[in-house]
VOLUMLUM-222193 format. One line per field, with one value per residue (C-alpha): residue number from 1; chain; z, x, y. Coordinates in Angstrom, 2 decimals, decimal comma. Layout:
<atoms>
nr NUM/...;
kette A/...;
w Z/...;
u X/...;
v Y/...;
</atoms>
This chain:
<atoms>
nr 1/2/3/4/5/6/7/8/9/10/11/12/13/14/15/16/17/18/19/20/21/22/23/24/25/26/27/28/29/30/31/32/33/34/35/36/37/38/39/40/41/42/43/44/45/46/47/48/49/50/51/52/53/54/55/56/57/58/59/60/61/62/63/64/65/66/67/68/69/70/71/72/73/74/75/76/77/78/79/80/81/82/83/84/85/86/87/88/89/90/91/92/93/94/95/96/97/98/99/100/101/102/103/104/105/106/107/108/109/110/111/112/113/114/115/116/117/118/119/120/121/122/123/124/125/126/127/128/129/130/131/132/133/134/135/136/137/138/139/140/141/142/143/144/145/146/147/148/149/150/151/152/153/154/155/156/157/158/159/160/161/162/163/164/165/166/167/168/169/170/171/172/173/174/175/176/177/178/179/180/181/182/183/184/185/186/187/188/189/190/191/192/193/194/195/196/197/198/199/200/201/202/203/204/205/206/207/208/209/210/211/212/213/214/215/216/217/218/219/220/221/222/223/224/225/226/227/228/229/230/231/232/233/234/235/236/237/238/239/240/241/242/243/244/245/246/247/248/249/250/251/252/253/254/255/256/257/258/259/260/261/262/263/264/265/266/267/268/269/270/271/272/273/274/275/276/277/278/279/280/281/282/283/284/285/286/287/288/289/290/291/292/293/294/295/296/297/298/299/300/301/302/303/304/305/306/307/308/309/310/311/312/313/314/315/316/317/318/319/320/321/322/323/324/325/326/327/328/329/330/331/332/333/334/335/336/337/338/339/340/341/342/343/344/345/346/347/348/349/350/351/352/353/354/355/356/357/358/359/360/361/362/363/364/365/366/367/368/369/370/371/372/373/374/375/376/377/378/379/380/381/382/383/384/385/386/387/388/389/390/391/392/393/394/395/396/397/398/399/400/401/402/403/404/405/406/407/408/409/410/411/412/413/414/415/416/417/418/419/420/421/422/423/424/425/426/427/428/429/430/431/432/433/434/435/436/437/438/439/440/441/442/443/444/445/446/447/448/449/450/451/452/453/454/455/456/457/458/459/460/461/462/463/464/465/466/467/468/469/470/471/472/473/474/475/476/477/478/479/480/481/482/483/484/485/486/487/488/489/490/491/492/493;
kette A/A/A/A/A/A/A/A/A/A/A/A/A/A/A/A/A/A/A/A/A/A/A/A/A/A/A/A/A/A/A/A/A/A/A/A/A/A/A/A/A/A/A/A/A/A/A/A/A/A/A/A/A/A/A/A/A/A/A/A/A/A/A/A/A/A/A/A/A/A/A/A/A/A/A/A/A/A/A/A/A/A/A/A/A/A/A/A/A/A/A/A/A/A/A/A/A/A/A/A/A/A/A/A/A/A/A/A/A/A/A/A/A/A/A/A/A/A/A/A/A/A/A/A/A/A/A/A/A/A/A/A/A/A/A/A/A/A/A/A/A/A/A/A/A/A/A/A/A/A/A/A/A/A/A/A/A/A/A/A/A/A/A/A/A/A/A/A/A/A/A/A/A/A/A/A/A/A/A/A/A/A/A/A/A/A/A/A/A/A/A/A/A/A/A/A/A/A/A/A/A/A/A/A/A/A/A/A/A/A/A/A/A/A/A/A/A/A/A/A/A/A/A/A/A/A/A/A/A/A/A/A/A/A/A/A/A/A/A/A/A/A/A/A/A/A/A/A/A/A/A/A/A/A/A/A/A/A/A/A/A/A/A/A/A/A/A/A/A/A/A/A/A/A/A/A/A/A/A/A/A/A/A/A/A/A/A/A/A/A/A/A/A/A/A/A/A/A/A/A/A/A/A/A/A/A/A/A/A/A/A/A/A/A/A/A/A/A/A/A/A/A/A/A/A/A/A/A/A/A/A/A/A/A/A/A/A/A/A/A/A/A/A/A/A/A/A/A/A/A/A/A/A/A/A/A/A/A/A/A/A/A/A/A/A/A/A/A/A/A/A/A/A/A/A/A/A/A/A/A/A/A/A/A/A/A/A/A/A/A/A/A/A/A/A/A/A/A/A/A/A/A/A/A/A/A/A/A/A/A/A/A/A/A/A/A/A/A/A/A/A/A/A/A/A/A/A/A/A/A/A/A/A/A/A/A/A/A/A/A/A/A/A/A/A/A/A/A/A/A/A/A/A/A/A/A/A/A/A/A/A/A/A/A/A/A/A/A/A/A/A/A/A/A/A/A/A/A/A/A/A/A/A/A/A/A/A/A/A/A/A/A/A;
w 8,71/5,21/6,20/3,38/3,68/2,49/-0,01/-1,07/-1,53/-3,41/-5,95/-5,83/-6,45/-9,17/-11,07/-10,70/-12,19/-15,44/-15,88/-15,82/-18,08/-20,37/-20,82/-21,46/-24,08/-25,96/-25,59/-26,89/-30,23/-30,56/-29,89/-27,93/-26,75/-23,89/-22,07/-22,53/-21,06/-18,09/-17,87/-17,95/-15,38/-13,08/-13,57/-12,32/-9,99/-7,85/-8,59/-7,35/-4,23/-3,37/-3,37/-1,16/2,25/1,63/0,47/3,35/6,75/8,23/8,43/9,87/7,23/4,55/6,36/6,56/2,88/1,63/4,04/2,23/-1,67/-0,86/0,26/-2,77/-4,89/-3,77/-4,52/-7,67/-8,95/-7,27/-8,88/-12,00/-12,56/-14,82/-17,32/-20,37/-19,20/-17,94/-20,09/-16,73/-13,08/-12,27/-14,41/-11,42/-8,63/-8,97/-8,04/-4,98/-3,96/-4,64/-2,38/0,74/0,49/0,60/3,88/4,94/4,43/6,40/9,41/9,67/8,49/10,09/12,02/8,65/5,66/3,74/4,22/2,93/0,17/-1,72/-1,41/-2,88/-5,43/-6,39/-6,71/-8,35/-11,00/-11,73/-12,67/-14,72/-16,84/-17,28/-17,79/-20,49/-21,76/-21,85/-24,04/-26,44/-26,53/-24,94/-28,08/-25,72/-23,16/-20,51/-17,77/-14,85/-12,33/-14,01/-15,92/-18,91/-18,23/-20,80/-20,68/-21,61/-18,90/-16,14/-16,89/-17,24/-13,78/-12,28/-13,71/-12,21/-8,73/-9,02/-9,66/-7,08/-4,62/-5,18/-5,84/-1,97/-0,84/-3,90/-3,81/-0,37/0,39/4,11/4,90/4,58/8,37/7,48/7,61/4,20/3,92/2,19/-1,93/-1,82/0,60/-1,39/-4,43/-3,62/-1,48/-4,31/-6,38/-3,94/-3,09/-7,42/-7,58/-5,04/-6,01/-9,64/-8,87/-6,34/-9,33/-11,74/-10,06/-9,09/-11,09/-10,90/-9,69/-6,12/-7,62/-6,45/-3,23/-2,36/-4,06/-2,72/1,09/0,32/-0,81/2,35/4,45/2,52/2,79/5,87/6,99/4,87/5,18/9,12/9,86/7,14/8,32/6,42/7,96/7,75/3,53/3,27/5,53/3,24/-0,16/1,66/1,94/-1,49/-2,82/-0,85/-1,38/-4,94/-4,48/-2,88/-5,46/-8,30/-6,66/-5,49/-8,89/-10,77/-8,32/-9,15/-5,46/-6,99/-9,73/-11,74/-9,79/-6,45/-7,29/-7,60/-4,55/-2,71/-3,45/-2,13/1,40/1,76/0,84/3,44/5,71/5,44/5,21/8,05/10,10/10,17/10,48/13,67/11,19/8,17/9,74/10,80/7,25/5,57/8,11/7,37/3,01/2,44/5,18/3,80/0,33/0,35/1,96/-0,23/-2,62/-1,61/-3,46/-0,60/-0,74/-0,75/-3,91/-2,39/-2,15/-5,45/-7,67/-4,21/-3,37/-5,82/-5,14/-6,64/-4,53/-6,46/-4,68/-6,24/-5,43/-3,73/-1,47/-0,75/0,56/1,90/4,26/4,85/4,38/7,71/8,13/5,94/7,85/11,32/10,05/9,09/12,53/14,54/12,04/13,36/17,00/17,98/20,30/20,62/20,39/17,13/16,60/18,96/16,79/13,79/14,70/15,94/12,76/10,85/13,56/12,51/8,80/9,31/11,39/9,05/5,92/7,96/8,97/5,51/4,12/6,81/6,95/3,89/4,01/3,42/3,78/7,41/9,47/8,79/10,92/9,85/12,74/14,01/14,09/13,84/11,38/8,89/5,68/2,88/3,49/2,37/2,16/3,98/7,58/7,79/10,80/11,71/14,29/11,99/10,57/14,27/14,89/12,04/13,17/16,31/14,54/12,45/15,03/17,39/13,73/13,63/17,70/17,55/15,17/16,21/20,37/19,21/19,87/22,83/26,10/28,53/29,45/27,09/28,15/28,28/24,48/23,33/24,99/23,26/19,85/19,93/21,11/19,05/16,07/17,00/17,86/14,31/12,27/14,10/13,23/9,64/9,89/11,23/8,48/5,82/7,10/7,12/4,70/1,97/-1,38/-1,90/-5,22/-6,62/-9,70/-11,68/-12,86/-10,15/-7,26/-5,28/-3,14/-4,23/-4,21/-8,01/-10,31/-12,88/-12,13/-14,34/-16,89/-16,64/-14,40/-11,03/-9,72/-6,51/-3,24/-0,10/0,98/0,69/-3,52/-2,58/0,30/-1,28/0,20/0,08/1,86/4,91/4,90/5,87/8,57/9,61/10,33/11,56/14,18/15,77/16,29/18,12/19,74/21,15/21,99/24,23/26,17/25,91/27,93/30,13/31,23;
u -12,67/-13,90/-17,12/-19,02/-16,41/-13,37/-15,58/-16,38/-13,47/-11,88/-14,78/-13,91/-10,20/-11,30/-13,43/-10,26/-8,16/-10,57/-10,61/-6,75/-6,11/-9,05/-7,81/-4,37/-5,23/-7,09/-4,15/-2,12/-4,40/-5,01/-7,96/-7,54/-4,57/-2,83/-3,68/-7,49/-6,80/-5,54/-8,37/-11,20/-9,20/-9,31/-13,10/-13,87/-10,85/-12,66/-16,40/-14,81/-13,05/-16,01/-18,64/-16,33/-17,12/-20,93/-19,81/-17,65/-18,90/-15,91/-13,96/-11,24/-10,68/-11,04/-8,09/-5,79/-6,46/-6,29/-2,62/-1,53/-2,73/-0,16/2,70/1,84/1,38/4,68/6,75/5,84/6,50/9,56/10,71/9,10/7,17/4,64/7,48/6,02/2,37/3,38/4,95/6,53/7,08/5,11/1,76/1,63/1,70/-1,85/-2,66/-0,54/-2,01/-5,84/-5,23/-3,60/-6,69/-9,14/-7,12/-7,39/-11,11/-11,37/-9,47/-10,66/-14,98/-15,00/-18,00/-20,05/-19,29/-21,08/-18,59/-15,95/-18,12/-19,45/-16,39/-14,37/-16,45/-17,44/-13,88/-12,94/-15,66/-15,46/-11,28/-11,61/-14,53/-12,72/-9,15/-11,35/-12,86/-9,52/-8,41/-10,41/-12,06/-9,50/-8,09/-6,43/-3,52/-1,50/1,53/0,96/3,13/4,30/1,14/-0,85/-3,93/-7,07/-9,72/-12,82/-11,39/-11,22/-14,79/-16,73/-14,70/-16,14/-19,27/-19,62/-18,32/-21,02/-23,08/-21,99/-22,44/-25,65/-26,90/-27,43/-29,82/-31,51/-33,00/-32,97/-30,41/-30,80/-27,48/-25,65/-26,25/-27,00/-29,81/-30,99/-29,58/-31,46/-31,16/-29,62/-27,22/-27,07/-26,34/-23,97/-21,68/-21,86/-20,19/-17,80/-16,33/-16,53/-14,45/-12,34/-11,39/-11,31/-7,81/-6,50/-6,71/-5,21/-2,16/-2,12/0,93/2,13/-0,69/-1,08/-4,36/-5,85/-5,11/-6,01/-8,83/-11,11/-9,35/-9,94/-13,76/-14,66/-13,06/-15,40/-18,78/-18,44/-17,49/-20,27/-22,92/-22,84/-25,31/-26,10/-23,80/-24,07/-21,80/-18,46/-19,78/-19,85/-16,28/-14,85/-15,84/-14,60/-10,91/-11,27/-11,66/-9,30/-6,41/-7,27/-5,81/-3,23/-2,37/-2,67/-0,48/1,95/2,10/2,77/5,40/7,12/6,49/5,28/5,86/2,12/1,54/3,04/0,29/-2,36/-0,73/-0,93/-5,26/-5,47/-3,70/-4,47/-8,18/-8,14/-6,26/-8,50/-12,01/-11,70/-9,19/-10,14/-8,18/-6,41/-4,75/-4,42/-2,31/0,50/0,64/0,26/3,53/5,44/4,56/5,02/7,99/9,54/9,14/10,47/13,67/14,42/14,03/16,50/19,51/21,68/22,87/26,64/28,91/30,02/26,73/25,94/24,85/24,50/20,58/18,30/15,61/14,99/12,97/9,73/8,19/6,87/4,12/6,06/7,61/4,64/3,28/6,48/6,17/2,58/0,67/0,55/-1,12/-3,19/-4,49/-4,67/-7,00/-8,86/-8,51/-9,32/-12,39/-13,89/-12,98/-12,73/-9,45/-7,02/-4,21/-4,10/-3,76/-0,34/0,82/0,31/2,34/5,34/5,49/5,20/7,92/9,99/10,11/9,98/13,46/15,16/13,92/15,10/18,23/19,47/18,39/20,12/22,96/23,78/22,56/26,51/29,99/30,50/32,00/30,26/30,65/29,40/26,69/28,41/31,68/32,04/34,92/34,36/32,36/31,31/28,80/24,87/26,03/23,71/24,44/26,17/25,45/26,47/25,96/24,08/21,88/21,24/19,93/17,89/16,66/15,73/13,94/12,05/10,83/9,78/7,91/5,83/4,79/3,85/1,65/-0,42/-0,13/-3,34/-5,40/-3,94/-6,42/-3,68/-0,05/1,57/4,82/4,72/3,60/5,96/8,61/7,39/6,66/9,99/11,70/10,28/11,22/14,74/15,03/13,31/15,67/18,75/16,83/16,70/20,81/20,81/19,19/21,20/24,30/23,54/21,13/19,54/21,05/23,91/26,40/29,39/30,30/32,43/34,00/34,43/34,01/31,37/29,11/25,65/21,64/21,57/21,70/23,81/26,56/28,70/26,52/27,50/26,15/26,84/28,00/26,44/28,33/25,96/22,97/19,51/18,67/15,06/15,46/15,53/15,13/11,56/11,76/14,16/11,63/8,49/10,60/11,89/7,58/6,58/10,02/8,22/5,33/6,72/9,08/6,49/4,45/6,52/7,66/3,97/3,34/6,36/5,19;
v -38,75/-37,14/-34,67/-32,79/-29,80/-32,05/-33,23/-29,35/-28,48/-31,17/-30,85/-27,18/-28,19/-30,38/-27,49/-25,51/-27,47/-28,23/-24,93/-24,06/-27,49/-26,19/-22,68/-23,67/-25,76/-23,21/-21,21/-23,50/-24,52/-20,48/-20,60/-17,94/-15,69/-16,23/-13,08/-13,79/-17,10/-15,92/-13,03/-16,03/-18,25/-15,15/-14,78/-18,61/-18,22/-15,24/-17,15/-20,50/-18,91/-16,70/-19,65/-21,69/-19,15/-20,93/-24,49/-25,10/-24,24/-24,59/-21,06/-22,84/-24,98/-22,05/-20,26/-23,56/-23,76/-20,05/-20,55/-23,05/-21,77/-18,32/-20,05/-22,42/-19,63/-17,84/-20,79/-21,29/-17,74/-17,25/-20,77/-19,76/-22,83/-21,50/-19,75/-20,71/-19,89/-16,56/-14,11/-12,58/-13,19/-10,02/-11,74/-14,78/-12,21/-11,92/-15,68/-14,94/-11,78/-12,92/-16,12/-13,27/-10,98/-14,00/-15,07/-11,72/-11,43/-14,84/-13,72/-10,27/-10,81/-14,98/-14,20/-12,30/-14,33/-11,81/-9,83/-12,70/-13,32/-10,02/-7,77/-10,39/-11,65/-8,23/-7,04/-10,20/-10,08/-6,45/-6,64/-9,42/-8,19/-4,65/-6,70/-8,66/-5,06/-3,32/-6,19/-6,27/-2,86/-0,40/1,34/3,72/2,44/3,94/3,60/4,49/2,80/-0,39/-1,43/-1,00/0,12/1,41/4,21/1,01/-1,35/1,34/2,55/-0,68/-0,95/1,67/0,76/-2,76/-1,98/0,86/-1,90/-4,36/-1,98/-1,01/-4,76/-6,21/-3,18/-3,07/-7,04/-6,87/-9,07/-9,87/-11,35/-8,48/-8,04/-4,52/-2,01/-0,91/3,00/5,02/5,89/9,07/7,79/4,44/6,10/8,85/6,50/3,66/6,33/7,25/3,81/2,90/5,97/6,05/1,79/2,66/5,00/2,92/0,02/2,33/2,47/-1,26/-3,23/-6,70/-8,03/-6,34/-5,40/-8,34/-8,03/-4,06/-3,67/-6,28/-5,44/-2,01/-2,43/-4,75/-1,83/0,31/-1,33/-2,47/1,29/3,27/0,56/-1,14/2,47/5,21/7,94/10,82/12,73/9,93/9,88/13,51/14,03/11,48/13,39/16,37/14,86/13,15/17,26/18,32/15,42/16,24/19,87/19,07/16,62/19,01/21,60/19,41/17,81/21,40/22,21/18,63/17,42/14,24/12,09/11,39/8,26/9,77/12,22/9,01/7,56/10,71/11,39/7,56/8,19/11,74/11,21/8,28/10,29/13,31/11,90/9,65/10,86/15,49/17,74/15,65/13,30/15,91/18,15/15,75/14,03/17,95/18,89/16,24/16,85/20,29/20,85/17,73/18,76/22,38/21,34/18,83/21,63/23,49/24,24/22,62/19,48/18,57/17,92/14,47/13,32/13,64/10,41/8,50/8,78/6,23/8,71/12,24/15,08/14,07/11,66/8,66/6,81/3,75/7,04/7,77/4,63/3,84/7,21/7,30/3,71/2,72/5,72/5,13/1,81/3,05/6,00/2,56/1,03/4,45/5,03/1,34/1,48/5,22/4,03/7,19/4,95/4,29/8,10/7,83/5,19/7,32/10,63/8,02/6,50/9,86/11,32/8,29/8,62/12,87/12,29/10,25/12,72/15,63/13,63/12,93/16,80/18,44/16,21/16,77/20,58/21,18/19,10/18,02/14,97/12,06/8,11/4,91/4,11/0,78/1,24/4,91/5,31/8,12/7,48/9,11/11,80/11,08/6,78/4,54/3,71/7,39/9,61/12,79/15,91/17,86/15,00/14,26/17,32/17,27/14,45/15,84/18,50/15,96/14,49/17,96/18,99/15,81/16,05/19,55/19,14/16,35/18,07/20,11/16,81/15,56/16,65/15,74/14,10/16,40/16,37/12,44/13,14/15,37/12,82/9,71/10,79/12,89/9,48/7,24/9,63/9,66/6,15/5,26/7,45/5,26/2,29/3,42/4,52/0,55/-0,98/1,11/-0,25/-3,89/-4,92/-2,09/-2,48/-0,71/-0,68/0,19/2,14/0,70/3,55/6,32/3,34/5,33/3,66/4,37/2,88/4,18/0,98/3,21/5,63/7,84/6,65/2,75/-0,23/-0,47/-3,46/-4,88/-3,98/-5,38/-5,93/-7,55/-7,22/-6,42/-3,99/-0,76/2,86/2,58/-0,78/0,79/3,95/1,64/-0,61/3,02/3,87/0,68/0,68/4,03/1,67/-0,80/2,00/4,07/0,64/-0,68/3,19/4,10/0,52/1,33/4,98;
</atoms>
């Protein structure tokens, strides 16, 4: 039976569609450039998608749909339908990413469709009017991570989420289910979230923009504005100053890389602002103990070349390490449940253990067994373990519980036994996955196994493993496994 809402949203399909035809064309007579094309279909894209949440009623149906336009979306990138459209694989990502955060949205806000609507049409609006600014006004452009970005697109950014923001409280918009804060509140914290969005875009690339900063701003509002709490805004500015010295320092001693140094003011100032000194001091333990052993003159000749990472962290090492952190600070912030701080010092212990496992393994030349069948490898290769790296491990893992036991009222020795096992067990998990499916290749001219695409200064050739799971990829399994690890003991005990 065909009800208003099919009817919706095949006229919404049908507007859609226009509009990509239309665009195209123009493209393709010159009448405009490519790029601009795309930049204007992304405009009535996020206008189109946002009006849907209140010209279908039926959430239900929005979800099925927003479902089906990702996998949609993913297939036809990965096949590389749209090859002569798109200058680049990367360039579609953002038509698969903008469809996941709408899902998201519908899943997490189904019951407040404000919420569905305004962060994503605000977010939506604001990047393509800055991508459209940057293009033709930005005279100055720069790499961050993997994209261009310019000085005019990232202020009239800032500028229109400052706007947005500020927009629903000041006509008096009573469907935001919220009370109205007041204007020194309004104003400071509009600034704060513009800000704060306005660097997590800049380090966006390959279209993952479209799906973190309109999650990222509904997180936001709906945090800052469900009651005016001036203390969570002025906590949060606090950790935004102080991630932003830690940042600086860390980026003159060469801890991080420029955009490990963006990444790092994003989680930290998450981290810090919501979370206090509870959740600063494990993620501050893990950084600065982490960093000045990797530091250290130590490491093994034979391991030499093998590692695809240097010590300065980047920012996908940094997010690799620390994001699910950086969203169950998020989850803790709404609901005030202490577990979600449990789950965050197992997955730090996890990834601590495995960085201390691989330092201190390879602190200097020692026996070292391949973790399933225990013949001897190559020290510092994937899948490698060893007594010393096992007690580094072990280390790791004490480092991580210790500092987090200053916030735990009682059960400490369950604690400490947890954490410390769920580190331990996520390091082996890590040693798992680097023996059976992270990348791994050969060099073709000293026939070392290594994650470095070039060796001896020539290709490698591929050896094993998944092309897409790299080191970083292993490292985030590695802090979601002491999840689920200390999950299912915590359940247990």
């Amino acid at each position: 039976m065909i009800t208003s809402d099919h009817i919706a949203l095949i006229a919404l399909f049908f507007s859609g569609s226009v509009a990509v035809f239309g665009f195209e064309h123009l493209a393709r007579k010159s009448v405009i450039s490519q790029p601009a094309a795309r930049k204007f279909l992304f405009l009535i894209a996020a206008s189109i998608t946002s009006f849907s949440v209140y010209l279908i009623e039926s959430i239900n149906l929005l979800i099925i749909t927003a479902s089906g336009a990702s996998v949609l979306a993913w297939l036809v990138i990965v096949k590389n339908l749209f090859s002569d459209y798109y200058e680049s694989q990367k360039q579609g990502w953002s038509i698969f990413y903008f469809s996941l955060a709408f899902l998201f949205l519908l899943v997490i806000f189904r019951e407040n469709r404000f919420m569905i609507f305004f962060p994503f049409f605000s977010a939506g609006i604001s990047k393509g009017i800055s991508s459209i600014t940057g293009l033709y006004l930005g005279r100055k452009h720069y790499v961050i991570t993997a994209g261009e970005k310019s000085i005019a697109g990232s202020i009239s950014f800032f500028l229109l989420l400052f706007l947005f923001t500020l927009a629903p409280f000041y006509f008096n918009i009573s469907e935001t289910g919220f009370s109205s804060p007041g204007s020194q509140y309004l104003i400071i914290s509009s600034v704060t979230i513009a800000f704060f969005l306005t660097v997590t875009e800049l380090l966006t690339s390959g279209g993952n923009g479209s799906f973190f900063v309109p999650v990222l701003y509904a997180v936001l509002f709906f945090l800052f504005y469900k009651i005016e709490n001036f203390t969570l805004l002025y906590d949060f500015l606090t950790g935004l100053g102080f991630a932003f010295l830690l940042v600086t320092a860390s980026y003159k001693l060469k801890f991080l890389s420029l955009n490990g140094s963006i990444a790092t003011f994003i989680l930290a100032g998450l981290l810090f602002g919501f979370g206090g000194w509870a959740w600063s001091v494990p993620i501050l333990s893990f950084f600065l103990l982490s960093s000045l052993i990797s530091k250290m003159p130590h490491r093994s000749k034979d391991t030499e070349g093998i590692f695809e990472k240097s010590s300065t962290r980047d920012y996908l090492q940094v997010f690799a390490n620390g994001g699910a952190g950086g969203v169950l600070v998020l989850l803790y912030t709404n609901s005030g449940d202490q577990i979600y701080y449990l789950l965050y010092v197992a997955a730090l212990a996890a990834v601590c253990a495995d960085t201390w496992a691989t330092e201190i393994g390879t602190m200097r030349k020692t026996a070292t067994y391949h973790i399933l069948n225990f013949r001897k490898v190559s020290q510092g290769i994937s899948g490698g373990i060893s007594v010393q790296g096992t007690l580094g491990a072990v280390a790791g893992s004490f480092a991580i519980a210790l500092s987090g036991a200053f916030w735990i009222n009682e059960g400490l020795a369950v604690y400490f036994l947890l954490v410390m096992f769920s580190g331990l067990a996520g390091s082996i998990i890590d040693s798992l996955l680097g023996a059976t499916i992270q990348l791994q290749y050969k060099c073709n001219s000293c026939g070392k196994i290594t994650e470095r695409k070039e060796h001896c200064g020539v290709k490698s050739k591929y050896f094993r493993g998944i092309n897409w799971v790299n080191n970083d990829v292993v490292n985030f399994l590695c802090s979601l496994s002491g999840i689920v690890i200390i999950l299912i003991f915590a359940s247990i005990v």
